[in-house]
C-alpha positions as CSV (number, residue, x, y, z in Angstrom):
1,X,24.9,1.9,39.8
2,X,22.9,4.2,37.5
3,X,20.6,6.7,39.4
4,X,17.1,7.7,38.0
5,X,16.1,11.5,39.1
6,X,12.3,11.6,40.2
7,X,10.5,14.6,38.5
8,X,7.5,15.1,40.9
9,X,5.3,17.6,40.4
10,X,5.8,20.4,42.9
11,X,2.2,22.4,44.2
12,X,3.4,25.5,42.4
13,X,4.0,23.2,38.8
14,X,0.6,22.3,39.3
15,X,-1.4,25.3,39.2
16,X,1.0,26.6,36.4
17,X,-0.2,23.9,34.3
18,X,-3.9,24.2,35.6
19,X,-3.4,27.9,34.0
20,X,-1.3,26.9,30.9
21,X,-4.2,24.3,30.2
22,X,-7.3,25.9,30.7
23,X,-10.6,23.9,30.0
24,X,-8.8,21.0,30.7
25,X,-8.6,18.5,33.3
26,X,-5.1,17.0,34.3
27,X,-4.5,14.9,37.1
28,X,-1.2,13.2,37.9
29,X,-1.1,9.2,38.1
30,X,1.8,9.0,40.3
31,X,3.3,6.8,37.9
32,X,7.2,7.3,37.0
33,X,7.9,6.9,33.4
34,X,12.0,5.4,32.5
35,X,13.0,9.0,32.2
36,X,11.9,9.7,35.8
37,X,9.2,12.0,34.8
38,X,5.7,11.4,36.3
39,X,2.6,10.7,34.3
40,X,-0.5,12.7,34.3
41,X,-3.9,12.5,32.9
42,X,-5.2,15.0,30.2
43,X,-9.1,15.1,29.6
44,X,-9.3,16.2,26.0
45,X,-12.9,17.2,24.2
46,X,-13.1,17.1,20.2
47,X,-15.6,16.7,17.2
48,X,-18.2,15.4,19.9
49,X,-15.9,12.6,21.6
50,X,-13.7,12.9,24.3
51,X,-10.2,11.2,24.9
52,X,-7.6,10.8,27.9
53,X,-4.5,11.1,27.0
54,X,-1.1,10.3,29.4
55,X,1.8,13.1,29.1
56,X,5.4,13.2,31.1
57,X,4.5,16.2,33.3
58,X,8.1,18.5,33.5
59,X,8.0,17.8,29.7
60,X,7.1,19.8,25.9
61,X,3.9,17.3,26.0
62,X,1.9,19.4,27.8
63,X,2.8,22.3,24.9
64,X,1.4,19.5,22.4
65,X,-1.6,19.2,24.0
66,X,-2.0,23.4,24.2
67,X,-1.1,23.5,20.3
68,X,-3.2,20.7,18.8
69,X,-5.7,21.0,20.6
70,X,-6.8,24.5,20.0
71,X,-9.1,26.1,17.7
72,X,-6.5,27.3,15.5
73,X,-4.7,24.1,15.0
74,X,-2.4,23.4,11.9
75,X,-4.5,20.2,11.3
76,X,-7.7,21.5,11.2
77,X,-7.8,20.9,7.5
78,X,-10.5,21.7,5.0
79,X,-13.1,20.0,4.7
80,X,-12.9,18.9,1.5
81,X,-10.0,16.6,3.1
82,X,-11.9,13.2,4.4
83,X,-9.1,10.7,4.4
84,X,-8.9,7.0,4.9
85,X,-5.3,6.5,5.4
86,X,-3.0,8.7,7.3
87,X,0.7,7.8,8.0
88,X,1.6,9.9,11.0
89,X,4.8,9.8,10.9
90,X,6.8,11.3,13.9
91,X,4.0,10.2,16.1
92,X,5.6,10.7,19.6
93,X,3.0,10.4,21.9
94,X,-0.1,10.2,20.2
95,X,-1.2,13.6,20.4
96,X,-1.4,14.1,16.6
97,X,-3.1,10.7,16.3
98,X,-6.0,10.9,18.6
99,X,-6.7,14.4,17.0
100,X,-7.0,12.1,13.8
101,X,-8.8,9.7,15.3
102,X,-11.4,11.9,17.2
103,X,-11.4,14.2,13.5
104,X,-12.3,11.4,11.1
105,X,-13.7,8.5,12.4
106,X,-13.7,6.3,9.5
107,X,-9.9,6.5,8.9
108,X,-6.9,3.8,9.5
109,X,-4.2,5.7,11.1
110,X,-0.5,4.6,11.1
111,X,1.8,5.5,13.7
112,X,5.7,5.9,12.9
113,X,7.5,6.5,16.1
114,X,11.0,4.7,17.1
115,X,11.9,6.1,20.6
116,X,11.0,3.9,23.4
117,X,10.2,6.3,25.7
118,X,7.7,7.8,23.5
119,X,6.2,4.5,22.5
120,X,5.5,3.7,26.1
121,X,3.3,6.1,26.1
122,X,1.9,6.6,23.1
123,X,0.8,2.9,22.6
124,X,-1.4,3.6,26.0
125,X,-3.2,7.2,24.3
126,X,-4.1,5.2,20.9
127,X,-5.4,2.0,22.5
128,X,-8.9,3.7,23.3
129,X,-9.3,3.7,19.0
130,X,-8.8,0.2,19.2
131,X,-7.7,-1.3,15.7
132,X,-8.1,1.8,13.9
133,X,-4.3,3.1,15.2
134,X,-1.5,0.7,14.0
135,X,1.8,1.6,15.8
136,X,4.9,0.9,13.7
137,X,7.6,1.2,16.0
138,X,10.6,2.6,13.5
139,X,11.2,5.6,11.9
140,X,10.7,6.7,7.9
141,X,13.1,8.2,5.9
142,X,14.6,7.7,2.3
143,X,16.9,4.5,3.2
144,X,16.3,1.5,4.9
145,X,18.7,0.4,8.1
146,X,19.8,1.5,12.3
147,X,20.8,5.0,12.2
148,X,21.7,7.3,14.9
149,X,19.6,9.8,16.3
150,X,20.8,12.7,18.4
151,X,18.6,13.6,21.1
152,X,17.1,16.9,21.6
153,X,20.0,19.3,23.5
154,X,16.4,20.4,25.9
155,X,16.6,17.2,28.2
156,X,12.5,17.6,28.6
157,X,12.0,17.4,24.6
158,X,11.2,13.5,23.5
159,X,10.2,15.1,20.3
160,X,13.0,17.2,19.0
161,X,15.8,15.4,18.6
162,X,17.4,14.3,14.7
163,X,18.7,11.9,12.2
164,X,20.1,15.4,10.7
165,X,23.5,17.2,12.6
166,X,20.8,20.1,13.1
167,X,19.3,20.6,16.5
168,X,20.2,17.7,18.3
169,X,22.5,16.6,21.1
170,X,25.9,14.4,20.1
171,X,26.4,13.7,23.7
172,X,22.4,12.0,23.6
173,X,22.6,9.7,20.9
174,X,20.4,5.9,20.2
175,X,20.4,4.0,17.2
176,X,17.3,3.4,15.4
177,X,15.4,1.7,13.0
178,X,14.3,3.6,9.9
179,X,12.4,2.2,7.1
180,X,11.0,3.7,3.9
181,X,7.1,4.6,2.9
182,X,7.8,2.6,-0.5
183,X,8.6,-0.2,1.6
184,X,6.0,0.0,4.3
185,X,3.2,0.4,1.7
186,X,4.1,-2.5,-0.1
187,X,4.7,-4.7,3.0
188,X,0.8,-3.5,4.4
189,X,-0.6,-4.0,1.1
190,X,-1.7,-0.3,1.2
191,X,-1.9,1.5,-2.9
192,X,-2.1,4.9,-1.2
193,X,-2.0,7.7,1.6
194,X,-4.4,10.7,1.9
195,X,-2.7,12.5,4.3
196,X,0.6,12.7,5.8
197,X,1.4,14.2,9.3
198,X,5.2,14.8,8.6
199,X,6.8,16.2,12.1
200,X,9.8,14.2,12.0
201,X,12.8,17.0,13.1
202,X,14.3,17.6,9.5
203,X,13.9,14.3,8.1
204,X,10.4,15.8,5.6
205,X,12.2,15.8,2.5
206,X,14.0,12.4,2.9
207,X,11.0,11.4,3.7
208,X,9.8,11.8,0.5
209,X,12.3,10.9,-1.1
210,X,11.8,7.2,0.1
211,X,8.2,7.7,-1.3
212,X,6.9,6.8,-4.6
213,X,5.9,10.5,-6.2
214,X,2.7,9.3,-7.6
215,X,1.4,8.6,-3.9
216,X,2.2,12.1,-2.4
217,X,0.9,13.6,-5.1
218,X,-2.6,11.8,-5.0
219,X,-2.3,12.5,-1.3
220,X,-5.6,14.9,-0.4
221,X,-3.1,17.0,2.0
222,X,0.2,16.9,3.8
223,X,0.8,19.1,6.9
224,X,2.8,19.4,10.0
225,X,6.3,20.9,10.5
226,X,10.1,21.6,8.9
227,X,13.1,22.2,10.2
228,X,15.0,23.8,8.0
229,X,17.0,20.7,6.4
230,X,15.9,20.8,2.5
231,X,12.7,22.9,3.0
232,X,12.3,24.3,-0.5
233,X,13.3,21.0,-1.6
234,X,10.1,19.7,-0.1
235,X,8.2,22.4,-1.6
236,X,9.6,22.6,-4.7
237,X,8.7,18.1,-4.8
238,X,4.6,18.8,-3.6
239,X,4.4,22.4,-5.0
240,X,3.4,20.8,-8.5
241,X,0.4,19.0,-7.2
242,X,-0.6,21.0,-4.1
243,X,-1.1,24.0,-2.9
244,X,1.3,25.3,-0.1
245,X,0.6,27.2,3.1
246,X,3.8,27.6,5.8
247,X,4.1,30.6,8.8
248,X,7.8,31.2,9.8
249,X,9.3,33.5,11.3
250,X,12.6,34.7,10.8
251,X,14.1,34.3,14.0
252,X,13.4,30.3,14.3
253,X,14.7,27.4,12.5
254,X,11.2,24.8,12.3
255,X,8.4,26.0,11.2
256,X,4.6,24.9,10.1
257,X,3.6,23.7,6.6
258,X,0.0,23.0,5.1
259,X,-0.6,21.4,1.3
260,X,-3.7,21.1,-0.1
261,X,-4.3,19.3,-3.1
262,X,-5.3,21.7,-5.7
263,X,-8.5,19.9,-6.8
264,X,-9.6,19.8,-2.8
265,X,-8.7,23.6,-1.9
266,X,-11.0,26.5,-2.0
267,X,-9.2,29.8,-3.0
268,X,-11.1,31.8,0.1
269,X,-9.9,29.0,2.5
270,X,-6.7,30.3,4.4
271,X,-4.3,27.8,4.2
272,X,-2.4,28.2,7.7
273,X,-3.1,30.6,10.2
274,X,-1.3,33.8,10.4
């Protein structure tokens, strides 16, 4: 017989994350996810609307919440950028997404996320946007099939494990389903996508790859993070029809990315933040 370890949140955990997430409200469910981590709740506040959101407490969710929302968040885009269509893709828990949702209001959002644990979850954060989220339980890259992903080697990360060899855990490994953008678009009936969240732990450039050129290029921005499989390849594929912000340092392998497309960017508007 299996056993299931319970990650309870001790008093001590508690106040660290009362400190960690200042001006915001968390309070545990006592609900145990599949993973044996329990479920809080996080009060979030943007654009005018408010939003609460379940994370795993123990886990790198809380860190999503601190890094998204923030004032100096890598998707607070111009605002020349008012999209209609954003493919999320590498949604986990619906962090990314709600931002989205809260950010432009008149927008269809599509979520690409194939770990089960994560879907859990985030189907319960995006059902507050009623039909404006679609969750697409499967991942994007340049093929179509079941591949396997290696699990992130930090057993409380459900967000950095990889389709790549890089980063991830041989001893964790799933399979799962992976589509293309090409294919999704045609199978939605969607002619194009103004902005893509790509975050999907060194899958970016295949992700493109699996994407007609014409539509990332027409796309009003693409942001989120790489991981250092094909970077410059990436670049080198949006760098003729956007402009391109990233901040990396040296010492670490992912890193943030902003592109603008050059027609929507202002020259005094900073890219990324330093």
């Amino acid at each position: 017989m299996s056993q299931m370890t319970i990650n309870t949140p001790s008093n001590a955990m508690l106040a660290r994350l009362a400190r960690k997430l200042r001006g915001f409200k968390i309070q545990p469910t006592g609900r145990i996810t599949e993973t044996g981590h329990e479920l809080a709740c996080v009060k979030v506040h943007h654009n005018g609307q408010s939003a609460t959101l379940h994370v795993r407490l123990g886990t790198t969710d809380v860190d999503l919440v601190t890094m998204i929302y923030q004032a100096q968040c890598m998707y607070h885009l111009p605002r020349q950028v008012q999209p209609k269509i954003i493919f999320d893709c590498g949604a986990n828990i619906g962090m990314t997404a709600s931002y989205f949702a809260m950010t432009y209001p008149n927008a269809q959002i599509y979520c690409f996320e194939p770990l089960p644990d994560n879907l859990a979850i985030l189907r319960e954060n995006v059902e507050q946007f009623g039909d404006r989220v679609t969750i697409l339980p499967y991942g994007v890259s340049d093929s179509v099939g079941s591949f396997t992903y290696n699990m992130s080697a930090n057993p409380n990360s459900f967000g950095g494990g990889t389709f790549c060899k890089v980063g991830g855990d041989d001893e964790r490994a799933v399979e799962l389903p992976v589509r293309t953008v090409g294919d999704v678009m045609d199978e939605l009936g969607i002619m194009q996508v103004d902005l893509f969240k790509l975050d999907t732990e060194g899958s970016e450039y295949a992700i493109l790859q699996g994407t007609p050129s014409t539509i990332y290029r027409n796309a009003q921005a693409l942001v989120g993070e790489l991981h250092g499989v094909k970077d410059w390849d990436f670049c080198n594929l949006i760098d003729e029809s956007h402009n391109i912000g990233i901040n990396k340092a040296w010492d670490r392998r992912c890193y943030e990315f902003v592109a603008i497309r050059r027609d929507l960017h202002e020259s005094n508007h900073p890219l990324i933040a330093a």
